[in-house]
N, C-alpha and C positions, 0 to 999 in steps of 0.2 A: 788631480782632477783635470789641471787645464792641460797635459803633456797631450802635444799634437790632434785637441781640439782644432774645428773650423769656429772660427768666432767673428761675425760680423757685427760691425763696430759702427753706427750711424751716428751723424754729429751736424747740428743741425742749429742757426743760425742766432744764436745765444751769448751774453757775453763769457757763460760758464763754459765753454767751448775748448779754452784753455785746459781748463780739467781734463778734457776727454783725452790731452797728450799724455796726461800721466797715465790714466788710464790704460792706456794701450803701452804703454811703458809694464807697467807690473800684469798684461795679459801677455807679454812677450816673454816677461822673464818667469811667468808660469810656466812657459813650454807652448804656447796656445800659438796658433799659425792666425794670423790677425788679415781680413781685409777691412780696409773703410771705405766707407759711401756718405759723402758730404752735401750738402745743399747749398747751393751757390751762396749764400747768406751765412753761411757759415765761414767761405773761406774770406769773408771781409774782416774774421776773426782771426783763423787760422791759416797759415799758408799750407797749400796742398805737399808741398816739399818734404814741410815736416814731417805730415804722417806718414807718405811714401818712404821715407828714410827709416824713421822708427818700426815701419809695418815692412818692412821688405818688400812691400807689394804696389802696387800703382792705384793710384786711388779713384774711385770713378764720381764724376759730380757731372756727368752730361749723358746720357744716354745715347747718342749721334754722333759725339765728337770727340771720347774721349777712350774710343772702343773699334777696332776693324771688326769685331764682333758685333751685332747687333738684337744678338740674346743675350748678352755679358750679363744683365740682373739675373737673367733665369738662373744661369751657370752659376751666380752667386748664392743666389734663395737655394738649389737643389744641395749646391757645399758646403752650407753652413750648419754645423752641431746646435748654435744658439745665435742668436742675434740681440746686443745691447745697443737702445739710441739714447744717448746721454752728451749732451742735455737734450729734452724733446722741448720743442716750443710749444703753447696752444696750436699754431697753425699746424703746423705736423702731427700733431696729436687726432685736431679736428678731419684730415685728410684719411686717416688709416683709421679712424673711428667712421668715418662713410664711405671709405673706398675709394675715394680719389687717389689717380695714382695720376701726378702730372711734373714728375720729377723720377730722377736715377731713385731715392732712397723708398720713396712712396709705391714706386712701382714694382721696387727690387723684393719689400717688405710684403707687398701683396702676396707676394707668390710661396712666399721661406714657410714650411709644416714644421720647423726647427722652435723649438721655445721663444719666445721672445721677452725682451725688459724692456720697459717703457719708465726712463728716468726725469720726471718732468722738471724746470726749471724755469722761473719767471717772475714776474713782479706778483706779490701777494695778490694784490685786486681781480688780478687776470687768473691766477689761479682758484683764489677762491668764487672764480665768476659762476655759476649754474650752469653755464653751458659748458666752460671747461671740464667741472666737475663730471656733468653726466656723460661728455663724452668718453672721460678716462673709466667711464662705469661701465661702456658698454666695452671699450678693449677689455676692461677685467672680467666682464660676465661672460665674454669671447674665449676667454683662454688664456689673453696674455697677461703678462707680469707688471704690478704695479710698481712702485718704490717710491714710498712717501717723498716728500723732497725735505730737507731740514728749514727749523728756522733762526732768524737770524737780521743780523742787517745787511740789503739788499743794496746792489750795484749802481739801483736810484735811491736809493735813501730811506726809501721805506723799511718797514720791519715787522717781521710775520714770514710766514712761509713761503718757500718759494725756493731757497739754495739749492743748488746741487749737491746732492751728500760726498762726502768724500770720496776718492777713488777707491781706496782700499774697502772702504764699506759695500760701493758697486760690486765689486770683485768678489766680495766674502758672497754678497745675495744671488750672486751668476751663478756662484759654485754649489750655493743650497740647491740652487732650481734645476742645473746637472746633475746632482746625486740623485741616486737609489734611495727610494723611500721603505726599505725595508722595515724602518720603524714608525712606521705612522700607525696611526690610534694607540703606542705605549707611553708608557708614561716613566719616566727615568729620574730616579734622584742620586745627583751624585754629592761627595763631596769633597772640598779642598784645599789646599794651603795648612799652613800652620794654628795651632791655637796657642794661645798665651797666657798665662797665670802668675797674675799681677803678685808682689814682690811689696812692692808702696806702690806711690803714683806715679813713679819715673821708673821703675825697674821691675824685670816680669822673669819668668823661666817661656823658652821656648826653644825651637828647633829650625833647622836652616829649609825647612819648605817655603818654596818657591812658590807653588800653587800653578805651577806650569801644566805638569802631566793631569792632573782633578780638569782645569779651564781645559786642555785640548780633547777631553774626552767627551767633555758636555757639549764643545762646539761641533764634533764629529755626529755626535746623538741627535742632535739639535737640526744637523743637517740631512740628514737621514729621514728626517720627519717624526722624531721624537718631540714628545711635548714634558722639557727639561724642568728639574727644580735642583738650581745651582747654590748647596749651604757654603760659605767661602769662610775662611778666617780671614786674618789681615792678607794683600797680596799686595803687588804694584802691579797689577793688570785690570785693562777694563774689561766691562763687565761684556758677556760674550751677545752676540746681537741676536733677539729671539728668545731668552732664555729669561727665566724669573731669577734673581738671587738675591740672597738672605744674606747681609753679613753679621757674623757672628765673632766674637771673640779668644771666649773660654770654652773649654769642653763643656761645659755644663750647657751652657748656649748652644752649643754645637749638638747635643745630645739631646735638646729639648727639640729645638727645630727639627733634624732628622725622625724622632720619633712621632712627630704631631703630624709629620709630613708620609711617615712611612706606608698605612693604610691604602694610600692612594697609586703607590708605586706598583709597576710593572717588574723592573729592573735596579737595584739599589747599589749603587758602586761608590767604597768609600777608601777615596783616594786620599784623604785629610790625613796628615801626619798628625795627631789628637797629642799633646801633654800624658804623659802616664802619670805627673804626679803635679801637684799643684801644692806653694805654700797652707799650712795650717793656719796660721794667723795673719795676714796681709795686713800692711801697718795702711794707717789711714794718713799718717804726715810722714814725709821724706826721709830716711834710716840716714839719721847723721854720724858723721866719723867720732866725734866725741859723745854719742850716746852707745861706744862698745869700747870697753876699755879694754878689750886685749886686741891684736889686732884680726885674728880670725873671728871670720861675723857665722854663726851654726843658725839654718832657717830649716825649722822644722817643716818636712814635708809629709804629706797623705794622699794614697794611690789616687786618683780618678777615677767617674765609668770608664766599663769597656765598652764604647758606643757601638761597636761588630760585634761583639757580645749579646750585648742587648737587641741590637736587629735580629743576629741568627736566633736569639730564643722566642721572637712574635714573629721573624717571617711564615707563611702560608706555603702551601706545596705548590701553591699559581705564582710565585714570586723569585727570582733570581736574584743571588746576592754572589754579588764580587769585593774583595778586600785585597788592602794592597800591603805588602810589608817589606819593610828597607832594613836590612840585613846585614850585618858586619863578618858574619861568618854560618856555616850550617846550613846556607841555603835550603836546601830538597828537605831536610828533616825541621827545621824549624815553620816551612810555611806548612808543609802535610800535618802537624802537630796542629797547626790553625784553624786547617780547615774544619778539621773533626772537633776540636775545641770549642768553636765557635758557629759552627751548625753553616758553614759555607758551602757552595754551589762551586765556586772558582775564587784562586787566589795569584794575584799577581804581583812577584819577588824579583827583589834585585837587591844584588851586593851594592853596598856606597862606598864611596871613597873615592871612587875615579871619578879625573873631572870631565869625562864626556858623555856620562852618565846618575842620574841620581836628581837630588835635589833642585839645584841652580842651572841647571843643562838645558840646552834646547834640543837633545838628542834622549834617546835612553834604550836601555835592553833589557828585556825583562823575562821570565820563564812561569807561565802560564801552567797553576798545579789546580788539577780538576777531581769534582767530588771521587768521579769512577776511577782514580787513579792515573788517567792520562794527565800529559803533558805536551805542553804545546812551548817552544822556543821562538824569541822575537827578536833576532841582532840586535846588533845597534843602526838606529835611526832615527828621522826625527820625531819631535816626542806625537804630530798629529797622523803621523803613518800608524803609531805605535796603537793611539787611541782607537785607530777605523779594525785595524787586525782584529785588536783585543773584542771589539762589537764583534766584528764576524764572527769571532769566537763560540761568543754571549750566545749570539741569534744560534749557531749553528747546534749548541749544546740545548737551550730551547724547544729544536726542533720547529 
């Protein structure tokens, strides 16, 4: 998203200031072509150094003096894709909320038709003040981009809101506000990760999902302007920003939420690598070594729903359903077998066993088998390119 973006970076006289180097750190190693515009009060934070070194660019925080140009903002506001000011103070808040333009960044920001983010940061009191608040109400009713601030404890000691949210969090909300909203007003349930089928209370059956490729697809849907309902099993990832989610643990949980959730779906993609079978009797105390006197322990197992199953038998002809299957062999003849099985729309397969792809990966390849018989191929790459393809897919088969 960010590859050779214009991104204009404003940073403005806050002790959160700091943050903005990272910031412009991970907008560089997007690809993004980075200017900053500082406010004199900012570089009693920051040295101008720094960001001219990190941004490759020269920074401008004087409009007269730091430019033989003397439309240098115009030139900036017309080349800019997007404009992030993080941190904003109230003061610069209150300036670009009435038009004051009596500075490089105020002046620069009047002119940019480029999207804009307004990241406020400040002492709780100030923020929660009335006039702060309305004025961040009229840049929102304006057009521009709000972004809550977090809270927390504060640089003076207070606590309540007011932080700067992390950088990476900035970054993720730049990239929504850049994407194509091809998906707005659908409504997407996807789901993810492993489920697990307790054993006792220390020992389960389950499978080596990750919950990588289900999280990068809701975050891609998510960003598109889809309004997500993310059902998750166990993962180590958090939870994707914007997005409702449910976690769940057993199929059965998995199968309950999916289906109470399903009516409301647009698009249904179940990426969850689900348990096929689950113990029959699950001991309620710890399976001890001297309660099995020979040394092989036999745990009687009984199949599970088939939650794709069960979707494709209530989906509607308004509804699109995508299933995903990890395959050891057979490829093209095992997922075509799925589709028609299971009453699918699209089915997307991939062999396991490699480690650059599958499970645990942050890459993967996959081949996209569709109801009409087409097919669609997706190398390898990483797993959120894989996620936006696979959408264009969805959308493009939709119509």
């Amino acid at each position: 998203m960010f590859k050779d973006k214009h991104i204009l970076l404003g940073v403005t006289g806050g002790i959160a200031a700091y943050k903005a180097v990272e910031l412009l750190r991970l907008l560089k190693k997007a690809g993004a072509n980075v200017n900053v515009i500082v406010t004199k009060s900012a570089l009693k934070f920051v040295g101008k150094t720094t960001f001219e070194v990190l941004s490759e660019n020269p920074v401008l925080s004087d409009l007269y003096f730091d430019t033989q140009s003397l439309v240098k903002h115009i030139d900036l506001a017309t080349w800019a894709d997007a404009a992030v000011i993080a941190p904003a103070t109230a003061n610069t808040i209150a300036k670009l909320a009435h038009g004051i333009a009596d500075d490089a960044l105020s002046t620069t920001l009047l002119a940019v038709t480029a999207p804009v983010m307004i990241c406020p940061s400040m002492n709780t009191d100030m923020y929660q003040n009335i006039r702060v608040q309305r004025n961040l109400d009229i840049l929102e009713t304006d057009g521009w981009h709000i972004i809550d601030p977090d809270s927390g404890v504060l640089a003076c000691k207070a606590v309540g809101a007011g932080r700067l949210p992390d950088p990476w969090f900035i970054l993720d909300r730049l990239e929504a506000i850049l994407t194509r909203k091809d998906l707005k007003g659908k409504k997407i349930l996807v789901s993810a990760g492993p489920t697990v089928e307790p054993i006792d209370p220390v020992r389960f059956v389950s499978n080596h999902s990750s919950g990588k490729m289900g999280y990068a697809i809701a975050r891609a849907a998510e960003k598109r302007g889809g309004t997500v309902t993310l059902v998750s099993g166990p993962v180590n990832l958090d939870a994707p920003v914007g997005i409702e989610r449910i976690d769940v643990e057993t199929c059965e949980q998995m199968a309950s939420q999916m289906l109470s959730n399903l009516d409301q779906a647009d698009i249904i993609i179940k990426v969850a690598a689900v348990a096929d079978y689950k113990p029959i009797d699950p001991k309620t105390s710890k399976i001890k070594k001297k309660d099995n006197n020979n040394k092989d322990l036999c745990i009687s197992m009984t199949e599970n729903p088939d939650i794709l199953k069960l979707i494709g038998e209530k989906k509607t002809k308004d509804q699109f359903v995508v299933g995903f299957a990890a395959e050891t062999d057979d490829l093209e003849k095992n997922a075509l077998l799925k589709i028609k099985k299971k009453n699918l729309d699209m089915i997307a397969a991939n062999l396991v066993g490699s480690s650059d792809s599958g499970f645990k990966a942050d890459t993967n390849k996959v081949k996209l088998f569709f109801r009409d018989g087409s097919l669609f191929d997706i190398p390898l790459m990483e797993k959120e390119k894989v996620a936006n393809i696979l959408i264009d897919q969805v959308i493009k088969k939709m119509g």
